[in-house]
N, CA, C and O atoms as a GROMACS GRO file, in nm:
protein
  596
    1UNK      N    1   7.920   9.464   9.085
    1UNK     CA    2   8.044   9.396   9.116
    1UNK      C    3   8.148   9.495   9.169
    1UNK      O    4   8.224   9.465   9.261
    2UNK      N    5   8.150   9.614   9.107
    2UNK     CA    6   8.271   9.742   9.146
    2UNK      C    7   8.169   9.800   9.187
    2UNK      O    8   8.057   9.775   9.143
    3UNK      N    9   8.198   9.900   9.291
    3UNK     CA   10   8.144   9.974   9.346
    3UNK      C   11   8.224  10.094   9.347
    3UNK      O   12   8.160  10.193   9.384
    4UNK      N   13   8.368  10.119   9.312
    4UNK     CA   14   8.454  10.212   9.314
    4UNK      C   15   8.575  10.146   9.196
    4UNK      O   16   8.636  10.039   9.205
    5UNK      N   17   8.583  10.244   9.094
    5UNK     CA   18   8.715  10.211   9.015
    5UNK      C   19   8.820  10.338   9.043
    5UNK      O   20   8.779  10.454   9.046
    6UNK      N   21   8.953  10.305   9.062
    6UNK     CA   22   9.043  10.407   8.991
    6UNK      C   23   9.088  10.424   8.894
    6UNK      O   24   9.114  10.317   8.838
    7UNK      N   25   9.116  10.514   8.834
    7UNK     CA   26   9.198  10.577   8.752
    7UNK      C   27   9.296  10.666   8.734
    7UNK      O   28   9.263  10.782   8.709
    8UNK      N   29   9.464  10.622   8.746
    8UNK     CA   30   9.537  10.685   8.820
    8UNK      C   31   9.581  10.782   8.665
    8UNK      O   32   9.597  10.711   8.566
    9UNK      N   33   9.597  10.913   8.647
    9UNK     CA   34   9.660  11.005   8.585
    9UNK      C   35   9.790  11.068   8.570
    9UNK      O   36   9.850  11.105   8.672
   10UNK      N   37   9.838  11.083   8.460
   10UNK     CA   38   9.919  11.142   8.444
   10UNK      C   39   9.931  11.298   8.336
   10UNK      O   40  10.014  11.384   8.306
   11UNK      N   41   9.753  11.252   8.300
   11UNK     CA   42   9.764  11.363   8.197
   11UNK      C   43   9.803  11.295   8.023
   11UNK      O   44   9.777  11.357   7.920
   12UNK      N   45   9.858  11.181   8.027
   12UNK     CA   46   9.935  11.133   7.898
   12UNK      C   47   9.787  11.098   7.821
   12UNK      O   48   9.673  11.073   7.862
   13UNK      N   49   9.847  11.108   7.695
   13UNK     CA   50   9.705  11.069   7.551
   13UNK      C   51   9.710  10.883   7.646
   13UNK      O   52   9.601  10.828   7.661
   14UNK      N   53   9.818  10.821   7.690
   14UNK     CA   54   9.767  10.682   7.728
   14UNK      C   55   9.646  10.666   7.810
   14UNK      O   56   9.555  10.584   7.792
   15UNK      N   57   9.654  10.739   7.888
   15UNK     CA   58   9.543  10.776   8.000
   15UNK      C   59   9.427  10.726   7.947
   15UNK      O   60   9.381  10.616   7.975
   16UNK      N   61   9.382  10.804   7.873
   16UNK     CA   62   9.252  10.811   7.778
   16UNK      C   63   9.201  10.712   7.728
   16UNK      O   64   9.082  10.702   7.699
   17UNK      N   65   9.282  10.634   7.712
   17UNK     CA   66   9.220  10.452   7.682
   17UNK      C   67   9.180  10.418   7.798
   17UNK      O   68   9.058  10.405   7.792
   18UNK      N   69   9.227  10.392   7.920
   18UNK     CA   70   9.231  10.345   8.015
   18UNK      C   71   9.090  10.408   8.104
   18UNK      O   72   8.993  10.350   8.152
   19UNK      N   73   9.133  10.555   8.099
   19UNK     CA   74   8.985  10.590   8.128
   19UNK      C   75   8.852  10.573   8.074
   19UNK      O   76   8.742  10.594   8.125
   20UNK      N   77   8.885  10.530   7.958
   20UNK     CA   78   8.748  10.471   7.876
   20UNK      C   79   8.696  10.366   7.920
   20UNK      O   80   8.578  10.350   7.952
   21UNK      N   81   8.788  10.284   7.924
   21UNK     CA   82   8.802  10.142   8.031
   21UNK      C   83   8.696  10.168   8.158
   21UNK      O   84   8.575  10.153   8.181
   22UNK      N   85   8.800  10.209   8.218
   22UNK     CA   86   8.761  10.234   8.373
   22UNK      C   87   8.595  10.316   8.348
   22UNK      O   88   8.502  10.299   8.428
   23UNK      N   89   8.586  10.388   8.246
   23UNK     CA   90   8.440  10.478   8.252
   23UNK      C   91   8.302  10.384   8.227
   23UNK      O   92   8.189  10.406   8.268
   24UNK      N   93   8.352  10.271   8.146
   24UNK     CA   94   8.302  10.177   8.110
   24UNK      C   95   8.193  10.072   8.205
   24UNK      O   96   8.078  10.034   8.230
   25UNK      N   97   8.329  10.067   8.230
   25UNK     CA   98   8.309   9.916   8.383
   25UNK      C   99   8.262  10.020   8.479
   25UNK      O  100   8.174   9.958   8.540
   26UNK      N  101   8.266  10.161   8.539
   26UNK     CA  102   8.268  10.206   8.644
   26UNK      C  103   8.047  10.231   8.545
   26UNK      O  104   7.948  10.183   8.602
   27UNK      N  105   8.044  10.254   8.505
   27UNK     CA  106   7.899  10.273   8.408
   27UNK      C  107   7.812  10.166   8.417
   27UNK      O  108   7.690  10.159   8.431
   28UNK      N  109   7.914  10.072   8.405
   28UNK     CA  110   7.798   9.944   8.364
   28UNK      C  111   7.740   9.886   8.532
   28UNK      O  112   7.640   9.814   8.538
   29UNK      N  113   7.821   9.930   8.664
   29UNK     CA  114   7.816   9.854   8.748
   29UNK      C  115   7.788   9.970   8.842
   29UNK      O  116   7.793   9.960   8.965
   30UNK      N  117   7.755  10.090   8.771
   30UNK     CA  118   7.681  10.206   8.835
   30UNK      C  119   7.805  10.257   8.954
   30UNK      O  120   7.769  10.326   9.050
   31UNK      N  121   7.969  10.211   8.938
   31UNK     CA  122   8.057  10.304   9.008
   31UNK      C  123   8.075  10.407   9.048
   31UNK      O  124   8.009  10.485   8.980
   32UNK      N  125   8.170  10.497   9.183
   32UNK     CA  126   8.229  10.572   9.172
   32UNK      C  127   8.353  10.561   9.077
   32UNK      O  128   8.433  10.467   9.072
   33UNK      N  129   8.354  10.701   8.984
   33UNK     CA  130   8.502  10.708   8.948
   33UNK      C  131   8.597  10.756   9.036
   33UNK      O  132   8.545  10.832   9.118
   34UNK      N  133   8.719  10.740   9.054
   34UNK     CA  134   8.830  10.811   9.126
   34UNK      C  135   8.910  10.822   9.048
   34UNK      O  136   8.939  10.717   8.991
   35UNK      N  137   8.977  10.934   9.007
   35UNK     CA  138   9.107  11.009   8.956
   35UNK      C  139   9.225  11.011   9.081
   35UNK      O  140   9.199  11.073   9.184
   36UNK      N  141   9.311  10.964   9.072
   36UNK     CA  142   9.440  11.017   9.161
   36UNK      C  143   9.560  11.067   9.029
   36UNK      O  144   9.576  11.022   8.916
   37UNK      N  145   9.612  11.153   9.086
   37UNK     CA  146   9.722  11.218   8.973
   37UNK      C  147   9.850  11.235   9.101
   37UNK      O  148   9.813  11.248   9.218
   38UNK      N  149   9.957  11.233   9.076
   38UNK     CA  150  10.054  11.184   9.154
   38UNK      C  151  10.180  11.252   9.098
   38UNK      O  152  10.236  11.218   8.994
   39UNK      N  153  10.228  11.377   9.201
   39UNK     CA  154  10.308  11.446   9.163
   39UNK      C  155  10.464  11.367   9.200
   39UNK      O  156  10.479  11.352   9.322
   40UNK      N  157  10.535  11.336   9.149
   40UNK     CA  158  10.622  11.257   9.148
   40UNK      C  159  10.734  11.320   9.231
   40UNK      O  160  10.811  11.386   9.161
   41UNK      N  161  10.765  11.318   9.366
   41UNK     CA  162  10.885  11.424   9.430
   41UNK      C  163  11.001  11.325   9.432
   41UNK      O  164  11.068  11.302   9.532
   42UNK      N  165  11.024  11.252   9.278
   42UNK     CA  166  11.166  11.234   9.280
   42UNK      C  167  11.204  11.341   9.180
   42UNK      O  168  11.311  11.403   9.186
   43UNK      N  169  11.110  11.360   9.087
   43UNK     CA  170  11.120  11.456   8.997
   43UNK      C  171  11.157  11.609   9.084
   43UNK      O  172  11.239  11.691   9.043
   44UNK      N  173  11.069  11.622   9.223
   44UNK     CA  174  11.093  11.790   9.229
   44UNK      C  175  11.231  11.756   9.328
   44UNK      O  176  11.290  11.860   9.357
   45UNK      N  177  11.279  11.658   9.372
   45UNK     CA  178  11.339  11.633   9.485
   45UNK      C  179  11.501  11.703   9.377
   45UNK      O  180  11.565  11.805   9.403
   46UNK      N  181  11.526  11.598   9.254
   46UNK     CA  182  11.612  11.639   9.152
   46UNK      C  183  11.608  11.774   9.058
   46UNK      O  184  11.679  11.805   8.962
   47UNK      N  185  11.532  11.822   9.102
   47UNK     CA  186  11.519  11.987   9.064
   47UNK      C  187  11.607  12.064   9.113
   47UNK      O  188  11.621  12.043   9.233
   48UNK      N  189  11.695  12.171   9.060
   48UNK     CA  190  11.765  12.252   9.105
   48UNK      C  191  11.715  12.342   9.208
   48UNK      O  192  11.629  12.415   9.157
   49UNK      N  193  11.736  12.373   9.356
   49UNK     CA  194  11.676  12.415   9.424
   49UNK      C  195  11.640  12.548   9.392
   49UNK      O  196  11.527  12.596   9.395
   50UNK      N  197  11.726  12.592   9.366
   50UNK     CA  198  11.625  12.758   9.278
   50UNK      C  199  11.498  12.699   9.202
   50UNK      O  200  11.386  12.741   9.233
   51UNK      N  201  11.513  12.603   9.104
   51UNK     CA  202  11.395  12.619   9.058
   51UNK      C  203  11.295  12.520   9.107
   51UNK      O  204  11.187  12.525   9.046
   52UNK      N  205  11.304  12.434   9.198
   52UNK     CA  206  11.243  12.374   9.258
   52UNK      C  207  11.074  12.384   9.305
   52UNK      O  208  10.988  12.298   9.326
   53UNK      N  209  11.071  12.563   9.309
   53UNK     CA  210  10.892  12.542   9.404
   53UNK      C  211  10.894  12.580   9.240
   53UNK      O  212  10.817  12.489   9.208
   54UNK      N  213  10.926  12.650   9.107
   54UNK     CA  214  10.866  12.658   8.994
   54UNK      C  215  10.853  12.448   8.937
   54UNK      O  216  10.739  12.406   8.914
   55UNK      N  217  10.920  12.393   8.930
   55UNK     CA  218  10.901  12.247   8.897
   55UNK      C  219  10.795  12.254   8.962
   55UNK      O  220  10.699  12.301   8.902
   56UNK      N  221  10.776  12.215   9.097
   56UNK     CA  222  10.634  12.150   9.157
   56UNK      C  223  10.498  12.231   9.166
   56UNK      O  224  10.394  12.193   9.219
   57UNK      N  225  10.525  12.364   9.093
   57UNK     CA  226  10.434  12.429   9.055
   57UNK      C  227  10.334  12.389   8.920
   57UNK      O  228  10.212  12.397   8.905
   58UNK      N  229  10.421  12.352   8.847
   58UNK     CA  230  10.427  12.347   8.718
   58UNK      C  231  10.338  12.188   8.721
   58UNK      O  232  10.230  12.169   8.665
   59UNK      N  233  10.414  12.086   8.801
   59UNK     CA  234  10.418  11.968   8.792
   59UNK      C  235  10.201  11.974   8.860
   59UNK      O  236  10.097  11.937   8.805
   60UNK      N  237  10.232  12.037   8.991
   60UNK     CA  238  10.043  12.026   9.039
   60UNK      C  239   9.957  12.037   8.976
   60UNK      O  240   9.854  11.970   8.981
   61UNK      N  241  10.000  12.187   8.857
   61UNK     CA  242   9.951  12.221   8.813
   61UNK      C  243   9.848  12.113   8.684
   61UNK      O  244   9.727  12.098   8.669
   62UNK      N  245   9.959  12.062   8.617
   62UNK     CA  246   9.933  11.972   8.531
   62UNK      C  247   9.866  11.843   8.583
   62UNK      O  248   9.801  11.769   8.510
   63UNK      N  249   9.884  11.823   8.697
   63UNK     CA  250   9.823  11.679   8.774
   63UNK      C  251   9.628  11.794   8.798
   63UNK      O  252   9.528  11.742   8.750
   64UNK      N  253   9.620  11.861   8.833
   64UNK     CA  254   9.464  11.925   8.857
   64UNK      C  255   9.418  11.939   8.676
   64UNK      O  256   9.300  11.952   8.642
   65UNK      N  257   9.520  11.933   8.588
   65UNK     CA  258   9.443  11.968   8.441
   65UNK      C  259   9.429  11.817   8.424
   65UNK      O  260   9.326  11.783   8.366
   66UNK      N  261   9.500  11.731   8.458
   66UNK     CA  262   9.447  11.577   8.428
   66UNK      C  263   9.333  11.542   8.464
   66UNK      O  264   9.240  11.500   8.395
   67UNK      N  265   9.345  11.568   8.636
   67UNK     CA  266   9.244  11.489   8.724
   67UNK      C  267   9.084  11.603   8.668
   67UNK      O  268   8.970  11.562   8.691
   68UNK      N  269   9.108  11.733   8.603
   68UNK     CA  270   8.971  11.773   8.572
   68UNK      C  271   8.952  11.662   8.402
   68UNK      O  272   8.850  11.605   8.364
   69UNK      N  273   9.059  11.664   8.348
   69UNK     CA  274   8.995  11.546   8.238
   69UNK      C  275   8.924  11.446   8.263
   69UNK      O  276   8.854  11.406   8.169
   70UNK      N  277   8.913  11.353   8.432
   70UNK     CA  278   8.908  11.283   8.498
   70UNK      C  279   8.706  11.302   8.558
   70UNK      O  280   8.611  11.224   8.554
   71UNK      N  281   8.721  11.432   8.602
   71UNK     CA  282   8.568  11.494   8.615
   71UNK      C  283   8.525  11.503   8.536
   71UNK      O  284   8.411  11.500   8.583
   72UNK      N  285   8.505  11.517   8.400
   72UNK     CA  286   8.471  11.593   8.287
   72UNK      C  287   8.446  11.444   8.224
   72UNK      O  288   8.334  11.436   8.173
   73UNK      N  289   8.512  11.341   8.217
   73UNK     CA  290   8.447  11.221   8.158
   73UNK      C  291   8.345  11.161   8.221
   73UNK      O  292   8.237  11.135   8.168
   74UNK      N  293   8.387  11.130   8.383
   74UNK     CA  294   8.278  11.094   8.458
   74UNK      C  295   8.154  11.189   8.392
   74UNK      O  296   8.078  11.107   8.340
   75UNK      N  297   8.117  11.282   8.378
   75UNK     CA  298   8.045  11.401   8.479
   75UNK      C  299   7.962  11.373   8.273
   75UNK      O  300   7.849  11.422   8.279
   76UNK      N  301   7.974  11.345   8.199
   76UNK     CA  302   7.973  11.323   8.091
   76UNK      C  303   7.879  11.202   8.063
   76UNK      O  304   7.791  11.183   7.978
   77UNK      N  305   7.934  11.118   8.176
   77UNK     CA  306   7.872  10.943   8.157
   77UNK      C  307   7.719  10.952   8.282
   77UNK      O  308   7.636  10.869   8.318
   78UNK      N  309   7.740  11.074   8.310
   78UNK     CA  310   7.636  11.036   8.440
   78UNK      C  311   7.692  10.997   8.569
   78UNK      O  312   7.606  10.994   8.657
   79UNK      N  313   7.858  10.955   8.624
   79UNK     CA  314   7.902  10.893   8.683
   79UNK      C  315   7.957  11.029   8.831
   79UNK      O  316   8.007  11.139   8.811
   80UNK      N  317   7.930  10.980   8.935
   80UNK     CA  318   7.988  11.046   9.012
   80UNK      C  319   8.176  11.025   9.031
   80UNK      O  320   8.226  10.931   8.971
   81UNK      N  321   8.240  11.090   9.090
   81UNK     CA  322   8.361  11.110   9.023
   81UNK      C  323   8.421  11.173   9.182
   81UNK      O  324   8.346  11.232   9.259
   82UNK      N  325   8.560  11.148   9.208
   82UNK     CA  326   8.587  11.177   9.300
   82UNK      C  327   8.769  11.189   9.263
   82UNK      O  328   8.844  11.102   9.218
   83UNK      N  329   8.796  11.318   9.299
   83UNK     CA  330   8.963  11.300   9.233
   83UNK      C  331   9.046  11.389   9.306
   83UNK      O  332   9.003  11.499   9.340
   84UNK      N  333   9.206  11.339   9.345
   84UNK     CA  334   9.295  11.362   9.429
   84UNK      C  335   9.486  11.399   9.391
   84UNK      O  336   9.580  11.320   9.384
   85UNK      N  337   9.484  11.466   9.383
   85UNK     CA  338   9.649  11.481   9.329
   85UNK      C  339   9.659  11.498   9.512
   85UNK      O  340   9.597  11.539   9.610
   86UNK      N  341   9.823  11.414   9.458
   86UNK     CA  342   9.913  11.336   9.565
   86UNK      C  343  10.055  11.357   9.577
   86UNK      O  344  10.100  11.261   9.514
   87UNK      N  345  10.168  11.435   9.627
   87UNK     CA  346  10.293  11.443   9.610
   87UNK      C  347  10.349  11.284   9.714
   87UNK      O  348  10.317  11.240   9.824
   88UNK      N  349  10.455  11.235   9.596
   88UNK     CA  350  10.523  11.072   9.689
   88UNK      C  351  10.574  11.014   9.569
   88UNK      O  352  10.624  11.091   9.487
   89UNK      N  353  10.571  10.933   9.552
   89UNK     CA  354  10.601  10.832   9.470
   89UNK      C  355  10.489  10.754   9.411
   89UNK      O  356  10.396  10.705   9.474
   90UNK      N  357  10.515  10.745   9.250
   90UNK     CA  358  10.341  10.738   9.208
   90UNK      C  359  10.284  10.527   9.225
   90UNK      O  360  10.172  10.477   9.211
   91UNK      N  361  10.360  10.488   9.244
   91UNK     CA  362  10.303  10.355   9.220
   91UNK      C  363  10.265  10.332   9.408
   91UNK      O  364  10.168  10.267   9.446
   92UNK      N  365  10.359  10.397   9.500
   92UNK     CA  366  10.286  10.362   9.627
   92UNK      C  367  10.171  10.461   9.683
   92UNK      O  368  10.103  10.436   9.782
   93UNK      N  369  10.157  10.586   9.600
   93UNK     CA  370  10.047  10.688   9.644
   93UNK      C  371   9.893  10.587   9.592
   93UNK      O  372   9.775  10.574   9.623
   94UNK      N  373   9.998  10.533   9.492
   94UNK     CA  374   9.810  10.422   9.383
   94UNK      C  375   9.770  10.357   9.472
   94UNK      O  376   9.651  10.370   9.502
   95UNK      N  377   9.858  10.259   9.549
   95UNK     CA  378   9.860  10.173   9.612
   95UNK      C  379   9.763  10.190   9.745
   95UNK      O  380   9.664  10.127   9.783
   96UNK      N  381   9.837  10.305   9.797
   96UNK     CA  382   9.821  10.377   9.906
   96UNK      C  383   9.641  10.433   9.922
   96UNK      O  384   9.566  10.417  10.019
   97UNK      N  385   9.613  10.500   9.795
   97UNK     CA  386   9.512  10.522   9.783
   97UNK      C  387   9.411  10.463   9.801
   97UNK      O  388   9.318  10.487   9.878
   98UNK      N  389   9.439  10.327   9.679
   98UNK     CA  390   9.379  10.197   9.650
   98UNK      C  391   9.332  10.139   9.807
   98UNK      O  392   9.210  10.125   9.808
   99UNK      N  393   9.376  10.112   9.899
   99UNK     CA  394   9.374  10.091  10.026
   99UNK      C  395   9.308  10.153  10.098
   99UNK      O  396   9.233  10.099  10.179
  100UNK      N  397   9.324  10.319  10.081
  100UNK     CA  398   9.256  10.371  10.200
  100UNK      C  399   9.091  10.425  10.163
  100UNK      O  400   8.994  10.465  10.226
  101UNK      N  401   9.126  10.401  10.023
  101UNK     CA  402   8.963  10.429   9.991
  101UNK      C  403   8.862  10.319   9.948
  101UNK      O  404   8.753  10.333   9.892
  102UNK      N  405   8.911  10.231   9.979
  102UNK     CA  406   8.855  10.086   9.932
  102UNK      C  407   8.800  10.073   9.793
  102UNK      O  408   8.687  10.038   9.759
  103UNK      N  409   8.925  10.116   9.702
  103UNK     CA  410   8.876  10.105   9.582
  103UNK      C  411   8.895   9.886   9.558
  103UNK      O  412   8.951   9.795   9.619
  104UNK      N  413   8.789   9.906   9.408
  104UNK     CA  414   8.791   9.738   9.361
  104UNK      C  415   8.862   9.751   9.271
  104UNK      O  416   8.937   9.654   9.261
  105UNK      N  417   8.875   9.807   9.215
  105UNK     CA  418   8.952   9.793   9.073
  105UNK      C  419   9.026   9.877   9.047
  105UNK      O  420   8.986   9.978   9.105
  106UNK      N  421   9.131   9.900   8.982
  106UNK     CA  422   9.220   9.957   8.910
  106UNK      C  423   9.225   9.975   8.832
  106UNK      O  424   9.280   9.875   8.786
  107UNK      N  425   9.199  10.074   8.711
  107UNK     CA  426   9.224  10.053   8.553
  107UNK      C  427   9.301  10.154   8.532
  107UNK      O  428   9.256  10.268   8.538
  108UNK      N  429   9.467  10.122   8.494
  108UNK     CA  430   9.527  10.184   8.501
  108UNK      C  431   9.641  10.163   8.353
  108UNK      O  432   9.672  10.048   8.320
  109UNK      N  433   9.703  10.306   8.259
  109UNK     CA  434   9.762  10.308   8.128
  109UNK      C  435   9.858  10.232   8.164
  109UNK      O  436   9.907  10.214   8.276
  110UNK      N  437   9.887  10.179   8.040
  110UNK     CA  438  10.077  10.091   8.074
  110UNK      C  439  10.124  10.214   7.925
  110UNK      O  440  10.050  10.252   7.833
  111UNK      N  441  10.240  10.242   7.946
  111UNK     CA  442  10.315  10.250   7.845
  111UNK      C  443  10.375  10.206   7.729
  111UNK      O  444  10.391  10.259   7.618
  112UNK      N  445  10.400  10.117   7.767
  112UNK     CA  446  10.438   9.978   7.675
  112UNK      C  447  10.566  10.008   7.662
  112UNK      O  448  10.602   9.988   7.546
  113UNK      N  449  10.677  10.059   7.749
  113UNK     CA  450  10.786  10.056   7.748
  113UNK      C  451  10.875   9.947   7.661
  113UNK      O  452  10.810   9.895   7.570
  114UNK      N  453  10.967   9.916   7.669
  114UNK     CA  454  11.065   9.858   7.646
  114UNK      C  455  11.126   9.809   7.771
  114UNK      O  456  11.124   9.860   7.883
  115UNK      N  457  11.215   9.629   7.700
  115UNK     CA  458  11.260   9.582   7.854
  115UNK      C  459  11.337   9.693   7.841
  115UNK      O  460  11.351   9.730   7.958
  116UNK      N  461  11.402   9.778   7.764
  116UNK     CA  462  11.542   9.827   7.786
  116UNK      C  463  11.454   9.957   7.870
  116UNK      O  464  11.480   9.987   7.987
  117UNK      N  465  11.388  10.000   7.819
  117UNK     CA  466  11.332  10.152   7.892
  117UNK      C  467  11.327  10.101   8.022
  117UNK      O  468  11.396  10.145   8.114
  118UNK      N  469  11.227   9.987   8.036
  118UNK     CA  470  11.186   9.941   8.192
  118UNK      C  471  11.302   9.914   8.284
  118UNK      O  472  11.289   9.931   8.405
  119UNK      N  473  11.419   9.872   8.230
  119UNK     CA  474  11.581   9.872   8.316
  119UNK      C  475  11.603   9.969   8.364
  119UNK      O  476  11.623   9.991   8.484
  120UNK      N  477  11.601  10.058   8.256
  120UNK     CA  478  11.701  10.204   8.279
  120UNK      C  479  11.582  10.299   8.407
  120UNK      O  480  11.624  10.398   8.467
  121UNK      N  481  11.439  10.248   8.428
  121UNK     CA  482  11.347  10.361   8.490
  121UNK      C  483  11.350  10.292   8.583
  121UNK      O  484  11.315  10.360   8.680
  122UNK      N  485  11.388  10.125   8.631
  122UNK     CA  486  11.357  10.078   8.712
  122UNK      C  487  11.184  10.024   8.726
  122UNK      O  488  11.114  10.042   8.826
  123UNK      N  489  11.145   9.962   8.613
  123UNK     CA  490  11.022   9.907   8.619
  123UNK      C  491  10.919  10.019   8.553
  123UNK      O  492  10.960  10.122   8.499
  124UNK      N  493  10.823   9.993   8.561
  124UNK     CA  494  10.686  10.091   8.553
  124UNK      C  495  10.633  10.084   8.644
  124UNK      O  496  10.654  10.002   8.734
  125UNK      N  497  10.561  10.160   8.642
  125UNK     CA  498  10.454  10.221   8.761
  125UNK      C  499  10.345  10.109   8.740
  125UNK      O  500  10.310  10.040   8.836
  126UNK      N  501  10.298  10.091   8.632
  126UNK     CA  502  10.189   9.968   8.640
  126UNK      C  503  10.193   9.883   8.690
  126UNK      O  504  10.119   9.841   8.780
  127UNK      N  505  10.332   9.813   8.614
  127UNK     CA  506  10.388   9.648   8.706
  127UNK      C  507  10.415   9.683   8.808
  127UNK      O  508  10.484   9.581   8.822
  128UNK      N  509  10.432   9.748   8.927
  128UNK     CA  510  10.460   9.796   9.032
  128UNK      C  511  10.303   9.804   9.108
  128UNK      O  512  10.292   9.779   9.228
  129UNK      N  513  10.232   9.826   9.056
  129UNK     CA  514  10.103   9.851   9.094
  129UNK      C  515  10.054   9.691   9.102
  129UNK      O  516  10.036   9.618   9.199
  130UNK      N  517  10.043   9.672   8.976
  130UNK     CA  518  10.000   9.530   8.956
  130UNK      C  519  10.047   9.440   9.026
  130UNK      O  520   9.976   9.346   9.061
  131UNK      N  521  10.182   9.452   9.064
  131UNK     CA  522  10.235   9.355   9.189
  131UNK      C  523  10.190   9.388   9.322
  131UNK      O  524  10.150   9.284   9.375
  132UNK      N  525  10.177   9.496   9.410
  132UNK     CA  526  10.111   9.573   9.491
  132UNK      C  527   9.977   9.615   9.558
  132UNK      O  528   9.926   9.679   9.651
  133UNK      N  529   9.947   9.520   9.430
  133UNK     CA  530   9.771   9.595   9.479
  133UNK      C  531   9.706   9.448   9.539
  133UNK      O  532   9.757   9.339   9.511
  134UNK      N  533   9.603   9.460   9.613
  134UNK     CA  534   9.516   9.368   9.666
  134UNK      C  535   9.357   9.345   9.576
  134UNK      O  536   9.274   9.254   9.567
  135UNK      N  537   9.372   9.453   9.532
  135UNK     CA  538   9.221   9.460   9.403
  135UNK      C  539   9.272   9.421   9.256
  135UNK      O  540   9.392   9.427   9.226
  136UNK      N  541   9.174   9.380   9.165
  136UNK     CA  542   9.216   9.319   9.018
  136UNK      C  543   9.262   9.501   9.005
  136UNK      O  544   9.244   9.612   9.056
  137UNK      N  545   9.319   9.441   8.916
  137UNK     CA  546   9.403   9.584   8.827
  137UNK      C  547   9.426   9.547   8.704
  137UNK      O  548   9.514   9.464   8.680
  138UNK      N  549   9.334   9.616   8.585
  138UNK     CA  550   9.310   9.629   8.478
  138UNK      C  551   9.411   9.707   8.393
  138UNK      O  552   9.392   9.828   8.380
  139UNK      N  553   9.550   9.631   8.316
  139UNK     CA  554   9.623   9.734   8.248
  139UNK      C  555   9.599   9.759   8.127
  139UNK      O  556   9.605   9.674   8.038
  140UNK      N  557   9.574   9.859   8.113
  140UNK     CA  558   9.537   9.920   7.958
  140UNK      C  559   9.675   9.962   7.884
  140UNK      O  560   9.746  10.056   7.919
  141UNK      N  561   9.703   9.861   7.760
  141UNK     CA  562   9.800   9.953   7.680
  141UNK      C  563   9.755  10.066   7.617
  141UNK      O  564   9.639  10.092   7.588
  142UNK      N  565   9.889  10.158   7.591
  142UNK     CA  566   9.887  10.262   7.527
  142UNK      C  567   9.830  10.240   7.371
  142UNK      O  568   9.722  10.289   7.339
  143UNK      N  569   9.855  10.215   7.341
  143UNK     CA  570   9.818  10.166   7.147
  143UNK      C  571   9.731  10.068   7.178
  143UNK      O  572   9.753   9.978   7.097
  144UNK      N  573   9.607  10.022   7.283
  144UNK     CA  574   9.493   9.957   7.262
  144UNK      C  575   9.366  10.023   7.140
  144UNK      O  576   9.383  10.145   7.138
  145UNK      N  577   9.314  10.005   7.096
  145UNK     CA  578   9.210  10.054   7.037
  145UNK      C  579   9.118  10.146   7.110
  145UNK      O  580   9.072  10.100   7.215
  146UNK      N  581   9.088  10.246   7.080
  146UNK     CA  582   8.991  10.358   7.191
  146UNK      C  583   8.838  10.260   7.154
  146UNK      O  584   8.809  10.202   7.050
  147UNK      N  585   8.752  10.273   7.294
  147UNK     CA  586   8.636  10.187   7.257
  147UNK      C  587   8.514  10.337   7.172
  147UNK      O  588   8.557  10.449   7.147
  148UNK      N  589   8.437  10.313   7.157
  148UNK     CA  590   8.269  10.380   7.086
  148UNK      C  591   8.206  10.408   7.151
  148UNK      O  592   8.128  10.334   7.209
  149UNK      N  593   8.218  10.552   7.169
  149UNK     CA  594   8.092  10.550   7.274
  149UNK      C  595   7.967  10.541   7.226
  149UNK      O  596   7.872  10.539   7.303
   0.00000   0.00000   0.00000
């Protein structure tokens, strides 16, 4: 049924449900995995320009230690695995991705924000996704139960 899932990263312990998810379904239906990790340049854009190339240093850096969490599960399940850190904005790089690589699915962490958090950030990245995308998109809460392997 999938022939390609994503799994977009941030590195967060939420992730890790979600990738279980996604490792799951991408297993059972003999998938590619995809990792995208998505360096956020509103974050380096609001960086003090002195410290600016140290932020987006810092920031890549941590998006390549995700997206290898990302190899390392695939590569674990038997699953081939394919993964991309992205500087933009993270819900249209998903999007963006989602599109140009003809992914099917999405399985992607929610936070479980608050309406009040979700005001003040201007939405989440999930619901943003989830509205956006043309493929099902699978949201995994943060406090779901981890599955057995």
């Amino acid at each position: 049924m999938y022939d390609s899932v994503l799994v977009p990263t941030d590195g967060s312990d939420a992730v890790k449900t979600a990738l279980e998810h996604g490792l799951r379904i991408a297993e059972n239906d003999g998938a590619v995995v995809h990792g995208l990790s998505v360096v956020d340049r509103r974050i380096t854009t609001a960086a003090d320009p002195e410290t600016r190339p140290d932020v987006e240093a810092t920031l890549t850096e941590e998006a390549e230690t995700a997206l290898e969490r990302v190899r390392a599960a695939a590569e674990r399940k038997g699953l081939p695995s394919v993964t991309e850190h992205r500087h933009g904005t993270p819900h249209k790089e998903m999007l963006d991705y989602a599109e140009s690589e003809s992914i099917d699915l999405v399985a992607i962490a929610s936070h479980g924000k608050s309406p009040r958090e979700k005001i003040t950030t201007m939405g989440s990245v999930s619901e943003r996704v989830v509205d956006g995308a043309t493929v099902p998109v699978l949201v995994v809460r943060a406090d779901d139960a981890t599955l057995e392997e």
